[in-house]
C-alpha positions as CSV (number, residue, x, y, z in Angstrom):
1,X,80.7,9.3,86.1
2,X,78.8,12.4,85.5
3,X,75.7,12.8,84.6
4,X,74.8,13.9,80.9
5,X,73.1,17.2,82.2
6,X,76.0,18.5,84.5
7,X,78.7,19.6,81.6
8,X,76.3,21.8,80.2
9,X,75.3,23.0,82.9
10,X,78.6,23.9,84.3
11,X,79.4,25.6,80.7
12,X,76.2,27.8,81.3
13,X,77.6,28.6,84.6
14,X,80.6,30.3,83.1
15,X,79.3,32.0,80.3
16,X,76.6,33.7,82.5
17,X,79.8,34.3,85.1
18,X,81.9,36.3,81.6
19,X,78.7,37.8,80.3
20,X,78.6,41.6,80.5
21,X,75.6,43.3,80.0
22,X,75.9,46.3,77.9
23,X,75.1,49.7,79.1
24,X,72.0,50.9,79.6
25,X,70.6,53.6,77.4
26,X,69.6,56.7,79.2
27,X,65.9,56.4,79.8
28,X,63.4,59.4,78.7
29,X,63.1,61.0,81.9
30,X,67.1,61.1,82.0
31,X,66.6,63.0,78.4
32,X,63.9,65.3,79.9
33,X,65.6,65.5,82.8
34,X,68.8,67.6,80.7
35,X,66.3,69.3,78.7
36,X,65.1,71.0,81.7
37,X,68.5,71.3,83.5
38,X,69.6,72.9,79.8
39,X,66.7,75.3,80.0
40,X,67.5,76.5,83.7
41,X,71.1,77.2,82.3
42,X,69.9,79.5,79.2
43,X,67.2,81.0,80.8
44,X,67.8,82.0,84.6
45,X,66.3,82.7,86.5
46,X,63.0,81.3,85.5
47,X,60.3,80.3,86.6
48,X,58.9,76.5,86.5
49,X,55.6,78.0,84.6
50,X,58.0,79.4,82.0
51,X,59.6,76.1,81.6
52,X,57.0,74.6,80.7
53,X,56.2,77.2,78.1
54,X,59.6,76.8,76.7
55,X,59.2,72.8,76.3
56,X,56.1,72.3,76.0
57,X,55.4,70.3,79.4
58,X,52.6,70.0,81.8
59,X,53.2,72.1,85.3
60,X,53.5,69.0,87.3
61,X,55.7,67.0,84.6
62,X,57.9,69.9,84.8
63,X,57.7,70.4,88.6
64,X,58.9,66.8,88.9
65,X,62.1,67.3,87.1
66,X,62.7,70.3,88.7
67,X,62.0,68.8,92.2
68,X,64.4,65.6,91.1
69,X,67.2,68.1,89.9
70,X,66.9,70.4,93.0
71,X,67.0,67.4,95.2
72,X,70.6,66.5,93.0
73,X,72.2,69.5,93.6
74,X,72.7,70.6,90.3
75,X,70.1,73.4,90.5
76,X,68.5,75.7,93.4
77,X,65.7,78.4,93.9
78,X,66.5,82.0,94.0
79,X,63.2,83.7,95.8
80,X,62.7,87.1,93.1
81,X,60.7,90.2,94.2
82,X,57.6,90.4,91.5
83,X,58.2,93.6,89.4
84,X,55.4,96.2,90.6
85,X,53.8,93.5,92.9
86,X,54.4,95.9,96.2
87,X,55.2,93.5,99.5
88,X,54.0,90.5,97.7
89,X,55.8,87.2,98.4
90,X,58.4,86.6,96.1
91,X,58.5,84.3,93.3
92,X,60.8,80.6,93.0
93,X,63.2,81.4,90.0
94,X,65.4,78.0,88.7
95,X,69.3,78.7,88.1
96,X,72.0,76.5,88.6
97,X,74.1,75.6,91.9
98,X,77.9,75.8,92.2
99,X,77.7,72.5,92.0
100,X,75.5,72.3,88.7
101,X,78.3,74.9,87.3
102,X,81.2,72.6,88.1
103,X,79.4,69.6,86.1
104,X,79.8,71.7,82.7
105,X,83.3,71.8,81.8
106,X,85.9,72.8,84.5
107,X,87.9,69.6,84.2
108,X,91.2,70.3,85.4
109,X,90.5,73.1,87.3
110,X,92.1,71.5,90.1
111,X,95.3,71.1,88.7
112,X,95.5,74.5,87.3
113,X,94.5,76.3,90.5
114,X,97.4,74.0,92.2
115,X,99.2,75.0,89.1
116,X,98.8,78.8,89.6
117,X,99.1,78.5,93.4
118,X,102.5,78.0,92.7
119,X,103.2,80.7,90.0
120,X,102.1,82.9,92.5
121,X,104.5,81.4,95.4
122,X,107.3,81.6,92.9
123,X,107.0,85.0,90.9
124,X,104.3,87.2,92.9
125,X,101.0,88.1,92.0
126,X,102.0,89.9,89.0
127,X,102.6,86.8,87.4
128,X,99.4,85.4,87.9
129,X,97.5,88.7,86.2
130,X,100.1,88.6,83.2
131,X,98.7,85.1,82.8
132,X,95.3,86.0,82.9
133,X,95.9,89.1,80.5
134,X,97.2,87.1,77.5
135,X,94.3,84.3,78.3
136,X,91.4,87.1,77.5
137,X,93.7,89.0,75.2
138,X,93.3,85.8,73.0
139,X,89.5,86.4,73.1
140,X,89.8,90.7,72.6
141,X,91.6,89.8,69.4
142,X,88.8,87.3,68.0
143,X,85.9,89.1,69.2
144,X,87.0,92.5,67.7
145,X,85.8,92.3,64.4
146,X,82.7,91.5,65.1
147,X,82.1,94.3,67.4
148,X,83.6,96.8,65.5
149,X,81.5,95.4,62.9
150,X,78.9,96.2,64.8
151,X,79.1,100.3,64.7
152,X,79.3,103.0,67.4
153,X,75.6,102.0,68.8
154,X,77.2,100.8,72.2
155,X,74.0,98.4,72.1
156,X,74.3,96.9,68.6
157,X,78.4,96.2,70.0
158,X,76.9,94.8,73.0
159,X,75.0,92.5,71.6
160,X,77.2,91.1,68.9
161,X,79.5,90.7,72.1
162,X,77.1,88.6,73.4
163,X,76.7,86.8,70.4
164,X,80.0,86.2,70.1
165,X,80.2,84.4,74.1
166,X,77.6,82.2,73.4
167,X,79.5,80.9,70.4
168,X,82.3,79.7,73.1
169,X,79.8,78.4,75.4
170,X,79.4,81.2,78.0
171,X,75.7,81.1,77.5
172,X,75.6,85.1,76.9
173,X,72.3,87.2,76.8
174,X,71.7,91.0,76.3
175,X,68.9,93.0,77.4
176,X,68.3,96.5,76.6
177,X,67.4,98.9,79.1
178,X,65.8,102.2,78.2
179,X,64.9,104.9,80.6
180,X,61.7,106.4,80.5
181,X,61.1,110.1,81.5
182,X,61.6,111.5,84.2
183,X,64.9,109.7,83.9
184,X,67.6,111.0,81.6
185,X,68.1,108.5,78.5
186,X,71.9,108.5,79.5
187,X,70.8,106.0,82.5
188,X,69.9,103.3,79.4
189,X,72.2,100.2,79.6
190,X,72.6,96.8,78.6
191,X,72.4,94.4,81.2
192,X,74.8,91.8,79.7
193,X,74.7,88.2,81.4
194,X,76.6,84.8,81.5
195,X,75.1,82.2,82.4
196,X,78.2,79.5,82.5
197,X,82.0,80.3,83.5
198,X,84.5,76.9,82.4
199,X,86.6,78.3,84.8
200,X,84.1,79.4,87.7
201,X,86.1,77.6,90.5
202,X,89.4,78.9,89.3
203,X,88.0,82.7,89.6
204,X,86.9,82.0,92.8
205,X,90.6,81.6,94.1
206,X,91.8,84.2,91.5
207,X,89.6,87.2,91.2
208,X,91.9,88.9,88.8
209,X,90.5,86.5,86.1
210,X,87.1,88.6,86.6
211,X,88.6,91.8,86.6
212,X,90.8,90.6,83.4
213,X,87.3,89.9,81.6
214,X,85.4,93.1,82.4
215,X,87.9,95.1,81.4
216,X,88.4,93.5,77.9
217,X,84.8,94.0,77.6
218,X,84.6,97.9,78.4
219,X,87.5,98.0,75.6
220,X,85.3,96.1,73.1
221,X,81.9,98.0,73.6
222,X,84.0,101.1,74.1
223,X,82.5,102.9,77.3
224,X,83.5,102.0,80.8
225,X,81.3,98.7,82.5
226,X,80.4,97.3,85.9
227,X,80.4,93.9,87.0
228,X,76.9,93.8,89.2
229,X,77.6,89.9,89.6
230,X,79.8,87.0,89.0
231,X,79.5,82.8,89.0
232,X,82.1,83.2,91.1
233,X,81.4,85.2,93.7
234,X,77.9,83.4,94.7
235,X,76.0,84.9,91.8
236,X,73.3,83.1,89.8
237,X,74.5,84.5,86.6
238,X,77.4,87.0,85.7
239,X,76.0,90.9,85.0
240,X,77.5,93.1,83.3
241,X,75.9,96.7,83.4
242,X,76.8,98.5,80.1
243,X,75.5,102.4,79.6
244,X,74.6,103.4,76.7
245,X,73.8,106.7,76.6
246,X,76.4,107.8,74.9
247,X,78.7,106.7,71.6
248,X,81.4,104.2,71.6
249,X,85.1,105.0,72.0
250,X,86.7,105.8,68.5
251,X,89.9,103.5,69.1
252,X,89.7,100.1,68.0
253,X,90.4,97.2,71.2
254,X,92.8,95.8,68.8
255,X,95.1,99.1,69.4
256,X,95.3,98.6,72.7
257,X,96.2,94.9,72.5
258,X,99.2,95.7,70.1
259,X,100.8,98.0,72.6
260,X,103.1,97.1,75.0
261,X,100.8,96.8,77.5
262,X,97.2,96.2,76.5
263,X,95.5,97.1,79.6
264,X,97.3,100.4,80.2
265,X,94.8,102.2,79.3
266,X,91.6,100.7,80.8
267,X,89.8,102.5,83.3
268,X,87.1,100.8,83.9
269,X,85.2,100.7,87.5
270,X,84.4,97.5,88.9
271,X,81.6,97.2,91.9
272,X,82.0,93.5,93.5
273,X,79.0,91.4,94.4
């Protein structure tokens, strides 16, 4: 006969066997840790001093999530010359890694590129650049208005450009450049940046995606633009050099959408990284 203790104890048994625990919440340095790793994405390259500015940590609490996030992957340094610091040793800038990049929405990138693999096997390579023309055509439409809102000032459409990526989650920013004398004020630009590309990996195979997008953005600010840099080509960030010495184009983008074809008329010069 068993004993009186050994039925409960077997019940225990099997409810500790079916108990799941819940998840755990993430803990604070988890939460710090995608402060920082946001920060590094809006702001680089930058340094770990200016981190810690921006949120208001310690040098070594910030230096620790750095260090934890390099170690991961997700991040890396980029060694930057000092502006008028002569041969001095370079400074650690933050930005992220491919592999930081590819955590931040290019789900399904895998089975697109596979996808347009075989649009190109089947119809050419024309195929694939008609596909990425009506993708950014989409965007040319939408962002129109609000750079044409903007005026002429090829700066004022530049940065309402820029606005308008960082609303879809390119993490835009626009600097102004002005040239001092000796130089002529027609070498001003806008150095406009990206710091995230959703499809990154699918550029990589399929440059025409970046050429698609630069020239959509010479017809939006109206004067023609270079592409310094791009995500996918190794760069931290994508750079886009904009002149503006000199007034915007008088035809609207949305012209040149509504014709036949909408990037007839582009002649925009593009310099590879």
């Amino acid at each position: 006969m068993s004993s009186p203790v050994s039925m409960p104890s077997k019940r225990h048994a099997a409810a500790a066997e079916a108990y799941v625990p819940p998840p755990a919440l993430p803990d604070a340095d988890d939460r710090t840790r995608d402060r920082v790793l946001s920060a590094v994405l809006e702001n680089g390259p930058v340094s770990a001093a200016e981190l810690g500015d921006l949120l208001g940590f310690t040098p070594a609490a910030v230096r620790r999530h750095l260090d934890h996030l390099e170690r991961s992957g997700v991040i890396e340094v980029k060694r930057v010359a000092k502006a008028g610091s002569g041969a001095g040793r370079p400074a650690r800038r933050y930005v992220l890694s491919s592999q930081g990049q590819s955590t931040l929405g290019d789900d399904y990138l895998n089975i697109a590129s596979s996808a347009l693999r075989r649009l190109q096997e089947l119809a050419g390579e024309d195929a694939v650049r008609e596909y990425a023309e009506e993708r950014f055509a989409d965007m040319e439409r939408r962002y129109a208005p609000e750079v044409e809102a903007a005026g002429d000032d090829i700066t004022a459409r530049a940065m309402a450009l820029s606005k308008a990526l960082s609303r879809d989650g390119f993490v835009a920013s626009a600097h102004s450049i002005e040239a001092k004398a000796p130089l002529p004020a027609a070498l001003s630009s806008v150095q406009l940046c990206q710091g995230h590309c959703p499809i990154q990996r699918l550029a990589a195979e399929f440059p025409v995606f970046c050429d698609t997008e630069t020239k959509v953005f010479s017809r939006l600010v109206g004067v023609d633009v270079r592409r310094l840099s791009t995500l996918a080509q190794g760069g931290h960030v994508c750079t886009t050099h904009i002149p503006t010495g000199r007034l915007a184009a008088t035809a609207s983008p949305d012209v040149a959408v509504q014709s036949g074809n909408p990037y007839q008329e582009s002649n925009n010069q593009q310099e590879r990284p």
